[in-house]
N, C-alpha and C positions, 0 to 999 in steps of 0.2 A: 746412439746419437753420433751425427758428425763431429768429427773433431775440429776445431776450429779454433784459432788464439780468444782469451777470454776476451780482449778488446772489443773484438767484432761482436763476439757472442754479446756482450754489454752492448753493445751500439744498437743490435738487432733487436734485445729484449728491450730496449727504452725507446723504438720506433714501435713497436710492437703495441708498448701501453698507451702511449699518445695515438694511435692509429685509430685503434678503437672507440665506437662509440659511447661504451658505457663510462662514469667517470670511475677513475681508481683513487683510493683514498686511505693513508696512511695518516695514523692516532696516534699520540703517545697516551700513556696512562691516563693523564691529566686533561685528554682530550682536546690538546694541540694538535694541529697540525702539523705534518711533518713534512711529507711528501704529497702532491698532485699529478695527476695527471693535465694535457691539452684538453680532453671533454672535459674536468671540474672547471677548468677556466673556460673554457667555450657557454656551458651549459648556466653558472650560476655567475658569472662575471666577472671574477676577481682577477688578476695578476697574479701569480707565483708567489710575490714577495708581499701582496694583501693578504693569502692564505696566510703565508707561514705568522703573520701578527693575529690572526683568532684562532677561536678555537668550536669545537662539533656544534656548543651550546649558543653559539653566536650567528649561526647558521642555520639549526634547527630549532623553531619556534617550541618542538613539541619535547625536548630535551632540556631541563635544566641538570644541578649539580647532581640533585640526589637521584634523576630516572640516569645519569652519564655512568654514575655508582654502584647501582644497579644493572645497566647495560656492558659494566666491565666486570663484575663480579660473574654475572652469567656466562659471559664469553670467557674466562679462565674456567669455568665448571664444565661446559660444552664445548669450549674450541671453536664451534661456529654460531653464528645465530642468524638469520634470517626472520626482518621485519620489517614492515611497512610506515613511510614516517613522509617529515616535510621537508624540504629545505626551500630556505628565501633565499633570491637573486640580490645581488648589487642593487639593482633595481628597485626590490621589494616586492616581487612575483613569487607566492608561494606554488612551490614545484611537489608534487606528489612523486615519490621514490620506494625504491625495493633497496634495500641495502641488505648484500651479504656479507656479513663481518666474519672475520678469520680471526684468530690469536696465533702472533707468529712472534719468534724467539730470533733476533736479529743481535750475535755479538753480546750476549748476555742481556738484553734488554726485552720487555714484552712490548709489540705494537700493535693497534688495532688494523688490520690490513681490511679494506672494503672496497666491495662491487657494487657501485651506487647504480638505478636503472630509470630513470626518465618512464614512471609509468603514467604520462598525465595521458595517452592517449587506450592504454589502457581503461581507466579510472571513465575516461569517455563513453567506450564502448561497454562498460559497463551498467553506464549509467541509463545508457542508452535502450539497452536489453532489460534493465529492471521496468523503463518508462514503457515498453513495447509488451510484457510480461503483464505488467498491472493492466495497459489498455486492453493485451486479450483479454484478461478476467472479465474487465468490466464490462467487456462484448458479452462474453458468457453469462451474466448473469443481469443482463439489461431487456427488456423486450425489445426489439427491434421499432415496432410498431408507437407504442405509446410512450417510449424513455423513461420509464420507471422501470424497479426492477421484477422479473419474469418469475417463474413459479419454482425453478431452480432456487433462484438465492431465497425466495419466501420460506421456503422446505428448509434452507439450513439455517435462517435466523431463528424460525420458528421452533426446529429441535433444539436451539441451544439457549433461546428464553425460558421455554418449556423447566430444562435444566437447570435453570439461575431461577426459576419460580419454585421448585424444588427445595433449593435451599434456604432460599431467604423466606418463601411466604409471602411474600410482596404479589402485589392484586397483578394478573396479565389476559390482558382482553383480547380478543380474534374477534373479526369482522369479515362479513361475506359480503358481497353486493354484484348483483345483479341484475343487467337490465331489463327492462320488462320489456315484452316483444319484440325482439330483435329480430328474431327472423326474419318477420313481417316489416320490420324497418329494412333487410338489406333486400328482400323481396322487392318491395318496391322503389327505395331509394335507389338502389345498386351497392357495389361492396365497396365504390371509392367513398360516395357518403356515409357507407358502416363506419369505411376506419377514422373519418372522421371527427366521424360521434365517439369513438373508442377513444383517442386525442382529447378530446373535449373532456370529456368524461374523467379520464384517468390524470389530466391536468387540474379538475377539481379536486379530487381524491387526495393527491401530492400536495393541493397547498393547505389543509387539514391537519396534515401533520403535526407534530409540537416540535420535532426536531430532528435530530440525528438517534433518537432510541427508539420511533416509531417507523413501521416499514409498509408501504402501501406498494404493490405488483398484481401486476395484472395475472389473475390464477389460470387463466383460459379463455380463450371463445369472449363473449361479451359479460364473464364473469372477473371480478377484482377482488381482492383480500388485504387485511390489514390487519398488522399486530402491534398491540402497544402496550409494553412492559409497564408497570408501575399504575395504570391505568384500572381504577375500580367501577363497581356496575354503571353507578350514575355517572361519570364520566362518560363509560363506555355508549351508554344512551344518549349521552348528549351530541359527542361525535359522531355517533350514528345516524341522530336527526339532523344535524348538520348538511352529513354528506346527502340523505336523500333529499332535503331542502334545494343543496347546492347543485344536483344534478338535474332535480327540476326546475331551479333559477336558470339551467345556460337556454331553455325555453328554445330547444332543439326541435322543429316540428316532424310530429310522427302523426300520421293520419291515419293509422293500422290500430293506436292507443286512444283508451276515453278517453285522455285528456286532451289529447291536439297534439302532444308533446311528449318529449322523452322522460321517463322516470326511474329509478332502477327500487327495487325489492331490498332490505336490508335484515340481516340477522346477526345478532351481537352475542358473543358469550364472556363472561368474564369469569377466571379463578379468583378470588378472593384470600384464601387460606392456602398452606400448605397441603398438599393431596397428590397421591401417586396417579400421575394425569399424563395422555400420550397426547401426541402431536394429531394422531389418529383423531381421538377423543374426543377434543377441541373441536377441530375442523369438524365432524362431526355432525355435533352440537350443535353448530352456526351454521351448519349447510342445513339440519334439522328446522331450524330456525327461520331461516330464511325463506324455504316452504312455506313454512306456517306464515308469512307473510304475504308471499306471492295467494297461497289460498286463502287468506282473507281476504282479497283486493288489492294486491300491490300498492306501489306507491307506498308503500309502510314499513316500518321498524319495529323487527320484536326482539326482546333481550331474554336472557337469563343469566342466571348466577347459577357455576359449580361449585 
């Protein structure tokens, strides 16, 4: 190091702490304050001489006597500690911070010596990346088309009901549906009126629902699916009749169908009991089933119980 008279060198290290952005921030035991820096009075409001009258806990909401107690018993075990807290302004504007605490030995005294860091625009851009994280997901696992969710998310609620049906026993039903002659509907309608009808359709299905524990996604093509945990045979039929009532109530016209109108084919299966049952298994069963509808004359609902 340069040699220099200590004057300067003091003059230079106390421009040095006020220079900088971050605030510096000196503790006694008791969690007075001792010393500030220009950013703690810039950043949370106070005066020099308002510091030196409070004390950490008067400052941070998230500190009282016994986490200050803790917070100083830590920092003599470790020396340093690095953690993320609050402090309120003069004002009353809670500021989100990093504070690096030291244990330093000044003239036989211990003080908390700390690197406070204005992380509110961190804490932003964080938040921001979790909001843009969830929106991808929910892209991924949305159908583009009809706004419910696609056969992706159906396949992993599906595995982990399946799961939860395992253990508890509790009754979980699958639902296939399918509409009847489609082809012949996008054949002649064109494929702007299919996705239409696909809309229409898959808006019926979603408002069936009970709630947040039932899952209705479009499984494919002009085929749709539905799982509903807790949900037993007769239930399961009754929802079923619903839906195919409900999608020949929106009185969609198909000139290709006997009826005039659009209807979709439904197959229902329900577990009942505990039983070593796949995701496979189910679907299955309900796609089993849903055949057997369509070749009895569609427009119809057939069930079973595993």
């Amino acid at each position: 190091m340069i040699a220099s008279p200590p004057d300067l060198i003091a003059k230079l290290a106390l421009y040095s702490i006020d220079a900088i952005a971050d605030m510096i921030v000196w503790a006694d035991r008791e969690g007075r304050y001792v010393c500030v820096n220009k950013a703690a009075q810039r950043l949370l409001g106070y005066t020099e001489e308002e510091f030196q009258g409070r004390r950490v806990c008067d400052v941070d909401p998230l500190f009282d006597e016994a986490r200050w107690r803790e917070h100083w018993a830590e920092l003599e075990r470790l020396g340093s500690v690095t953690l993320e807290t609050v402090n309120t302004t003069k004002d009353g504007v809670d500021v989100p911070v990093e504070v690096t605490a030291n244990l330093v030995s000044v003239d036989g005294r211990l003080f908390n010596c700390s690197i406070v860091r204005d992380i509110t625009e961190r804490r932003r851009n964080e938040a921001e990346r979790r909001a843009l994280n969830e929106r991808i997901y929910q892209l991924s696992i949305t159908d583009g088309l009809t706004g419910i969710s696609n056969r992706r998310r159906f396949d992993e609620a599906l595995a982990s009901l399946v799961a939860q049906h395992a253990r508890s026993g509790k009754p979980l039903s699958v639902i296939l549906i399918d509409i009847d002659h489609f082809k012949a509907f996008n054949d002649h309608y064109g494929h702007l009126s299919g996705d239409d009808c696909l809309r229409q359709v898959a808006a019926v299905i979603a408002s069936l629902m009970r709630g947040e524990s039932d899952l209705a996604a479009r499984f494919g093509g002009e085929e749709f699916a539905c799982v509903l945990p807790g949900l037993d045979l007769a239930g399961a039929a009754s929802v079923a009749e619903r839906l195919r009532s409900g999608i020949a109530g929106l009185g969609i016209p198909h000139a290709k169908a006997d009826g005039g109108h659009v209807t979709a084919s439904i197959g229902a299966v329900c577990c009942e009991r505990p039983m070593a049952q796949t995701s496979h298994g189910l679907l299955a069963t309900a796609d089993a089933l849903l055949y057997r509808a369509k070749g009895e004359g569609r427009n119809r609902v057939a069930v079973a119980r595993l």
